[in-house]
N, C-alpha and C positions, 0 to 999 in steps of 0.2 A: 283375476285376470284383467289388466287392460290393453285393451286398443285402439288401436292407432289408425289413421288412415294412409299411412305408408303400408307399401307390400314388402315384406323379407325376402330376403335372397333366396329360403328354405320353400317360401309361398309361389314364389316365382318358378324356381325350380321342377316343383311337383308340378303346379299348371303346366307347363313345357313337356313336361313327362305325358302328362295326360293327354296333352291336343297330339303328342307324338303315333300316344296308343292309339286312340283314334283312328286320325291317318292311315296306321299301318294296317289297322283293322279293314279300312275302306278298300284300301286297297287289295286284300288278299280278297275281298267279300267282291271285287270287281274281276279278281282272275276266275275265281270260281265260278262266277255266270259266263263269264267267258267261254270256260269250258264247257261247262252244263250245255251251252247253245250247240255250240261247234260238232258236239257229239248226239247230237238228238239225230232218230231215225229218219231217211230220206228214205220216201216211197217212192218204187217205180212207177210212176203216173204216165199212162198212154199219151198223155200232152207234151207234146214238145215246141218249143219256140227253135225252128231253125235258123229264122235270120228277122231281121227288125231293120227300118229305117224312117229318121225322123222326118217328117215333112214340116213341122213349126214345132213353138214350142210345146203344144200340147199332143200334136195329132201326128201318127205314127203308121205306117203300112206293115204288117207283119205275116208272118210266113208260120204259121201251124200245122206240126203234122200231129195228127191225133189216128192211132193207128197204123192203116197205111194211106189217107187217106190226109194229103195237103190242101188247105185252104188258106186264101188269103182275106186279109183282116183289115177292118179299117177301124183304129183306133184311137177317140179321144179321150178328154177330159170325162166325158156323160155318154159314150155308147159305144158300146166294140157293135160294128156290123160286117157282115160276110161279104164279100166284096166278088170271091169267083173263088171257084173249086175249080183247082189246078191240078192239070192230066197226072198220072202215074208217074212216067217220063221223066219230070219235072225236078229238076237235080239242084239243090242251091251249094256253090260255090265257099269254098272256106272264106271267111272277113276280113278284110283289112284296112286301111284308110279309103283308098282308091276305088274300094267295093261296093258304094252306092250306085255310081251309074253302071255298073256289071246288072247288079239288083234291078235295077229299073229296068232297063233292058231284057232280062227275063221275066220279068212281070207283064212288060210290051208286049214279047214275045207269047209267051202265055196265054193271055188274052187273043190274041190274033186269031191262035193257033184250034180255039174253042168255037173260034163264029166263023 
């Protein structure tokens, strides 16, 4: 047998074939997790995030209800702290663009409405 340091068309071929299988392998082994994820069990957790609004890039005011029982949040990079336990009453509004200062405003409101 000798060789050569040219590749044959026959060597080329099967290489191409190979990096093909590969590929296709990745790719089916990429839907599969996909799916695996998608389908994992969602627990119903008494936590719920009703509404969120960014105040910078890290730090964030947020609205939990856990139970029946709303608190609001004040959350960065390094600490969620409670900010005020908001009355029963306390109704937050479906989201939209324009729905920050609605939010602030019953946040205002909210606060007022406890001192």
């Amino acid at each position: 047998m000798e060789q050569t340091g040219a590749l044959s068309w026959a060597d080329a071929g099967s290489t191409l074939l190979m990096l093909l299988v590969v590929l296709v392998v990745i790719i089916l082994l990429a839907g599969l997790v996909r799916k695996l994820n998608m389908r994992m069990p969602t627990y119903n957790s008494p936590v719920k995030i009703l509404s969120s609004v960014a105040l910078g890039p890290k730090e964030r005011l947020v609205i939990v209800s856990i139970g029946e029982q709303k608190l609001l949040l004040g959350v960065t990079a390094h600490q969620i702290q409670l900010l005020q336990t908001l009355p029963d009453d306390f109704k937050v509004k479906d989201t939209d663009k324009s729905a920050s200062s609605s939010f602030a405003q019953q946040v205002i409101t909210a606060i007022r409405r406890d001192r």
